[in-house]
N, C-alpha and C positions, 0 to 999 in steps of 0.2 A: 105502888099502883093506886092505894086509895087517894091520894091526895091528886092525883092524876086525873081519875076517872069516877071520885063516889060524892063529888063537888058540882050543884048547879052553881051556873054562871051566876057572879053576886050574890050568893049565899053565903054564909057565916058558918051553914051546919050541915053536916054531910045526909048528902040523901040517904034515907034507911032504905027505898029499894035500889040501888047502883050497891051499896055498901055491902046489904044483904047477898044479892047475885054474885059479887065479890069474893067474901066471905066465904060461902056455900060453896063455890065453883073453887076453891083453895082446900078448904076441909074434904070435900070429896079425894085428894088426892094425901092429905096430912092435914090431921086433929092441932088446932092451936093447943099447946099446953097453958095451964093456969098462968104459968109467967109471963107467957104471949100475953095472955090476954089480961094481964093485969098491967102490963107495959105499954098498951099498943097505944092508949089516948096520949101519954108521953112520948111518946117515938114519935105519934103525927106530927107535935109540937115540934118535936127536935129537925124533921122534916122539913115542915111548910116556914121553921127558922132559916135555917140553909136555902132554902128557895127565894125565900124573903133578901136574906143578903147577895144571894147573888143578882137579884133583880136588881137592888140599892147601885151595888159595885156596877152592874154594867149599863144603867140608865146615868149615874152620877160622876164615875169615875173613867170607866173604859170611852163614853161616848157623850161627856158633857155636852156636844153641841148638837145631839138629838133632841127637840122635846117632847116627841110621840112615846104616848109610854111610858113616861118618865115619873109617873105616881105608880104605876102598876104591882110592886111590893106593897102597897097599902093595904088592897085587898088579903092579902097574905099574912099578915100584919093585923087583922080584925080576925081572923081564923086563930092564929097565936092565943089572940086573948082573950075569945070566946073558949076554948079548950083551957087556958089557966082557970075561968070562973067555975065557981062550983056548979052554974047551970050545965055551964060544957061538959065538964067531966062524969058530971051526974047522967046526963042525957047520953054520950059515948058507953062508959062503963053500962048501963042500961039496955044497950042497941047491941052491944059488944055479945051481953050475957045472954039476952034474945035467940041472937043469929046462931051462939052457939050452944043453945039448954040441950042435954041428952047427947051430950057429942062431944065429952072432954076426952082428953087422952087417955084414961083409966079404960073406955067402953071399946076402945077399940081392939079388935082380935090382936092379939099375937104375932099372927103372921102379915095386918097388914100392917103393923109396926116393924116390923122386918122388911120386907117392902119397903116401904117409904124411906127407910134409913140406909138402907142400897142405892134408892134413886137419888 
């Protein structure tokens, strides 16, 4: 969902409030644990990779004689390598720790950890 929906058009870097509401509206339901969220700027990567190739494969290979579209993994492709530089990662891990200060897994009740692992 974030890669989906927490991206302005032609942006490199995720908006912090799409992200934020995101985020919020997810933890309200289940606490990201420290691994979540020590993983999650790599998983985007590994994401907007797989999105990235499948734009490649279906503008290059499935449909060579389209050319509408046919750079449109590029954009996807500048997102990859903003999140490899240490700005990316710095600014996510940053955004990441924000959205969720006072709301790791340890704080949450007992029972709504029960809860949640039911749903």
């Amino acid at each position: 969902a974030i890669i989906g929906t927490c991206y302005s058009a032609n942006k490199i870097r995720v908006d912090q409030e799409r992200f934020k509401a995101l985020i919020s509206g997810y933890m309200q339901r289940r606490c990201l644990t420290k691994e979540e969220k020590a993983h999650l700027p790599r998983f985007m990567q590994m994401i907007l990779l797989m999105n990235c190739t499948w734009r490649f494969k279906h503008a290059y290979i499935d449909h060579p004689d389209k050319k509408e579209d046919r750079n449109s993994h590029v954009e996807l492709q500048e997102k990859i390598l903003y999140l490899k530089e240490e700005e990316g990662m710095a600014f996510m891990k940053t955004l990441i720790e924000n959205v969720c200060a006072g709301r790791d897994e340890e704080n949450v009740p007992p029972c709504v950890k029960i809860i949640c692992t039911v749903l």
